[in-house]
N, C-alpha and C positions, 0 to 999 in steps of 0.2 A: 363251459365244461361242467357237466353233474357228475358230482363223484360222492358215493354211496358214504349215506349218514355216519352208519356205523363207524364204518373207513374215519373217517374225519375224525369223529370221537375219541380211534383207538390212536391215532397220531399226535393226538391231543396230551394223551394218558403218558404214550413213551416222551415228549417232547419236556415234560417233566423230570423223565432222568435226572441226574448230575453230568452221568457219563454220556450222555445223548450232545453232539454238537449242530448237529443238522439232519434234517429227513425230505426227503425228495420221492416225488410219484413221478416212475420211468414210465418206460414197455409203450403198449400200445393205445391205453388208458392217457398218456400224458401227450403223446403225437397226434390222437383225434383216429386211427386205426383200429380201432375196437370193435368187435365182434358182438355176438353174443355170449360165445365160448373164451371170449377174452379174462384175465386173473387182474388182479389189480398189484404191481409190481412196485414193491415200497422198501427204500433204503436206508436206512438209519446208518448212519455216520457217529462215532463216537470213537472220544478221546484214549476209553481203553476201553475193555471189554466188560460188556454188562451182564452182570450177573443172569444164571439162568434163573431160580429164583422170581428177580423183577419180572422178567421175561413173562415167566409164569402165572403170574398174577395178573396180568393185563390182557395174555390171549385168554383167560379163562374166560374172563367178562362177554368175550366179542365173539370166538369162537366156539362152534359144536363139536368141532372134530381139528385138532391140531396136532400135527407132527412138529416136537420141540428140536432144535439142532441138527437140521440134517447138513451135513457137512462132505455132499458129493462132489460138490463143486465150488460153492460159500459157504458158509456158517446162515444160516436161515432158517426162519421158523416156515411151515407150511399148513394151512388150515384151509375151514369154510365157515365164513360166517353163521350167525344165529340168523335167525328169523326169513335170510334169503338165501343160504347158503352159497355165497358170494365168494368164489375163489380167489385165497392173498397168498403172496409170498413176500416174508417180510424178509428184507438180506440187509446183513451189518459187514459194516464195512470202516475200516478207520482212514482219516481224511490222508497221511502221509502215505499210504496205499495206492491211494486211486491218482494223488499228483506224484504221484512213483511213475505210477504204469502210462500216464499221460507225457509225464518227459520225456519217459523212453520212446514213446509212439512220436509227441510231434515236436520236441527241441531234436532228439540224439535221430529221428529219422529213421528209427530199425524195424523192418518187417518179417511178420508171423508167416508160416504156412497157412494159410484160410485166418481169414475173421482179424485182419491187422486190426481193424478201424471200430470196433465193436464198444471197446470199453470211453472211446469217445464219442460215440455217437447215441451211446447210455447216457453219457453223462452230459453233454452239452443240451440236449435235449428234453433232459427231465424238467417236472415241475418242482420248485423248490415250497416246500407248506412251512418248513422250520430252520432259520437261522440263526443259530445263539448269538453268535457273533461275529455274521457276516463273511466267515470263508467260505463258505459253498458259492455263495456271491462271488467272490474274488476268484474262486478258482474257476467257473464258468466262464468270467470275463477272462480271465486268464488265459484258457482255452478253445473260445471263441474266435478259431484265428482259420485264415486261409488257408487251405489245403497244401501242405510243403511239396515244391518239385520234388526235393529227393528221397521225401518217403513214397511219392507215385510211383517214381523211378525204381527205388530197392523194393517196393511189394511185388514188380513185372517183374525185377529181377532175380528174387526169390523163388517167387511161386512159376513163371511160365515153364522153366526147363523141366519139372515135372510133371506137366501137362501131359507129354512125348520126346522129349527131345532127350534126354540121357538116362542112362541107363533102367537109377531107380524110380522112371517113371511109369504115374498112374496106368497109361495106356501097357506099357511093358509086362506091369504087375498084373493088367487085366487078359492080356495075350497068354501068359503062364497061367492060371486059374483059368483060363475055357479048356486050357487042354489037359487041366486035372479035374475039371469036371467040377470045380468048387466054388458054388454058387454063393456061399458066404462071402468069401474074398473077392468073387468079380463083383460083391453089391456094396462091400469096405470099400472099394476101392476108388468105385465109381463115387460114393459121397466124401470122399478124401480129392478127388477131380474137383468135382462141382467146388468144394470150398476154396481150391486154390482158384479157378476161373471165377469166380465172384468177385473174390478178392481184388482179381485181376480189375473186373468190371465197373468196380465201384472205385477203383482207382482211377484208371482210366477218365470216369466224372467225375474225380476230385471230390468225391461223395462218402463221406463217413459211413461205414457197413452195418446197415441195419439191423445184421442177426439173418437168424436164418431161416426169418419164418415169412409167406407172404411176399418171395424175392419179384418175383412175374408182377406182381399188380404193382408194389412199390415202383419196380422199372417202368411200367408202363404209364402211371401215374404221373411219374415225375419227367414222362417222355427222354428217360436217357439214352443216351449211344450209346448202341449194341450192334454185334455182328448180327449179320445177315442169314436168317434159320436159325435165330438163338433156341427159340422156345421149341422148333419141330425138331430140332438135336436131342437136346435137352428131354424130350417126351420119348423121344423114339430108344436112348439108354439107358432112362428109366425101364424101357418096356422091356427092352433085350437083356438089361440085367437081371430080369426076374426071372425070365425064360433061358440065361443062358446059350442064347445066340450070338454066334460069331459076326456078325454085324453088326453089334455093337462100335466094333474095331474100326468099320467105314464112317460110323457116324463120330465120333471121335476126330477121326482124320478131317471132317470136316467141320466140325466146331473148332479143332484148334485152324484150321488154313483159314475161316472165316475169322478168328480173331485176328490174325498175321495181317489179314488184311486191313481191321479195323486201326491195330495196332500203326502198320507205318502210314494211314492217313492221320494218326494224329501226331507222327514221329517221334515217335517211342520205341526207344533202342530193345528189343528185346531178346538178342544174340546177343554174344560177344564175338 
């Protein structure tokens, strides 16, 4: 794996901290997935929050252009390197955090609407460049574990019945938005589907959820079971949701009857 000099440098510089306990390269740079358009995704782990300040001082060096704290979704710097303008996203993160969100995922078994499996299959999968003292280690091994039946279980169980099947389902919410004509909400709606059937999907293979980017070639890469017209569903609701065509509604019907099918050949309850 080549991973950009700078890069390495600047991991180098935070690794110094006090408050730094481990730094790890995720995304798609650490899985071998990488583009050209690809960002170099790098997580700092610390014991408590590092001053913006240090911060400061060490993107200056590396970066032309850095956005300090943006805090949309994590606390994270965002930039572009010098000399290659080499797109990073540094995110901090503290270690009792991440083995928070992992016991609830895979000891207590509780499942998200879309994306259960996400912050494990970050994490399990990253490279580790800095371990002060060996938790990042332990907690990798920690969580390197087989896929639990009854988190499989409660992700179907969570996510299916809003496929179609009760009231405030995606399909329901997208039948009411064709006949008010509102093409924002039939295209919310349809990506609020997709992430619970993914979900679904990668449970299904016992398969940590990769995110959301690259789902079709990961799938087809890794040769998973899938229902039968996954991808020509899936293209054809893209299309009608942009168009706002009522056929979307057929295609639907037949993405979730093709999972119903996939579902009871691998006997997976997903009624009650």
């Amino acid at each position: 794996m080549i991973i950009n000099k700078n890069v390495r440098k600047m991991i180098r510089e935070f690794s110094k901290l006090n408050e730094v306990e481990g730094i790890l390269l995720a995304g798609s740079q650490a899985v071998g997935t990488n583009d050209k358009e690809s960002d170099y995704d790098i997580y700092i782990y610390a014991s408590k929050e590092i001053p913006l300040e240090k911060r400061k001082i060490i993107t200056d060096k590396y970066f032309n252009y850095m956005e300090l704290n943006n805090t949309f979704w994590e606390t994270e710097d965002d930039g572009f390197m010098k000399e290659d303008s080499t797109p990073v996203e540094i995110i901090y993160r503290k270690l009792a955090w991440i083995d928070n969100m992992l016991q609830r995922t895979l000891l207590k078994c509780e499942a998200d609407i879309g994306y259960t499996t996400c912050f494990w299959a970050n994490f399990i999968n990253s490279i580790i460049f800095y371990d002060k003292n060996g938790s990042l280690n332990k907690l990798q091994e920690k969580y390197n574990v087989t896929y639990p039946d009854s988190l499989k279980k409660n992700i179907v169980k969570k996510n299916y019945p809003l496929l179609k099947l009760q009231m405030p389902s995606y399909y329901n919410q997208i039948e009411k938005a064709l006949k008010r004509c509102d093409l924002i909400s039939i295209n919310h709606r349809s990506a609020a589907l997709f992430a619970s059937y993914f979900d679904i999907i990668f449970a299904v293979n016992e398969m940590p959820h990769p995110g959301e980017k690259k789902l079709f070639k990961i799938i087809r890469d890794k040769n998973l079971k899938i229902p039968e017209d996954m991808e020509i569903n899936i293209n054809n609701i893209l299309k009608y949701s942009g168009s706002g065509d009522s056929a979307i509604l057929s295609e639907i019907d037949s993405l979730v009857d093709h999972l119903d099918i996939l579902l009871k050949s691998e006997g997976i309850k997903y009624v009650d």
